[in-house]
C-alpha positions in Angstrom: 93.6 103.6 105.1 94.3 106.2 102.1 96.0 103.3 100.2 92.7 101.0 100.6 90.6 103.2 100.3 88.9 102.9 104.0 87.2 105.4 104.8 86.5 104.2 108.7 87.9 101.5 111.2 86.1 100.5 114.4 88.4 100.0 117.0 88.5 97.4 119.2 89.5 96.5 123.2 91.8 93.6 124.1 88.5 91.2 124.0 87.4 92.2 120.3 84.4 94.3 121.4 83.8 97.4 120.0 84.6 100.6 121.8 84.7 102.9 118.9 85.4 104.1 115.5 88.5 105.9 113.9 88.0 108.2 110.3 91.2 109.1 108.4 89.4 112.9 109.5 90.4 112.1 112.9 93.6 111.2 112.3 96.6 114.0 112.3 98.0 114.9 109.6 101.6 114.0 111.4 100.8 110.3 110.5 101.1 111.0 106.8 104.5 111.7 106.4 107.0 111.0 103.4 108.2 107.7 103.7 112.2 109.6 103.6 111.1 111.9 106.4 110.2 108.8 108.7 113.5 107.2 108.1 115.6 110.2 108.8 113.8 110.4 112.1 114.2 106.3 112.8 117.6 106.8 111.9 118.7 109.9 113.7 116.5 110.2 116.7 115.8 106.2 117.5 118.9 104.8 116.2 121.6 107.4 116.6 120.3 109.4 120.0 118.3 106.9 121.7 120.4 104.3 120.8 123.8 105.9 120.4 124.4 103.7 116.7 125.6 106.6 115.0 127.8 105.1 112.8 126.7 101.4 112.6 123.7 99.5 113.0 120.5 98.4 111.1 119.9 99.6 107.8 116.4 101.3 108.3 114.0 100.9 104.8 110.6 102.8 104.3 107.9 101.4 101.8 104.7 102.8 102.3 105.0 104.4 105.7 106.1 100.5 106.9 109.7 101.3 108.6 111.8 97.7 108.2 114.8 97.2 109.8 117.8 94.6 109.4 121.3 94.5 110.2 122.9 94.3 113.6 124.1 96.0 116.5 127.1 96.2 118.3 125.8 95.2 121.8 122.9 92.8 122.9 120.9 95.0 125.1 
C-alpha cells in the first residue's frame, strides 16, 4: 500500500461483497518491517524451530516485504 501509494482497500468476503475497509492507519506498525528482519525470522523461527532445517533447506529471499523461497528439503512432509 505505501509502495502504490493506496491510501485505502475495501475488503471483501469469500463471495466478493463488501464487508469493510482497511487504511494503512489501521494497520500495525509490525507489518512494516525491514525486509532482513523478516528473513531472519523465516529463517530461524519457520525454517530452523518449526521446521528443525537448521543447517539445510530453502534459501529464503526478501524483496519488498515478499519472502520467496527455493531450494529443497531433506524430507517430504
Amino acid at each position: 500500500m505505501e509502495v502504490q501509494g493506496v491510501r485505502r482497500l475495501v475488503v471483501v468476503d469469500d463471495g466478493d461483497r463488501p464487508v469493510g475497509i482497511v487504511s494503512r492507519r489501521d494497520l500495525p506498525g509490525i507489518f512494516l518491517r525491514e525486509d532482513d528482519d523478516i528473513r531472519s525470522e523465516v529463517s530461524e523461527d519457520v525454517l530452523g524451530r518449526t521446521l528443525g532445517l537448521r543447517t539445510a533447506g530453502p534459501v529464503v529471499e526478501v524483496p519488498d516485504g515478499r519472502v520467496e523461497t527455493g531450494g529443497t528439503v531433506p524430507y517430504r512432509a
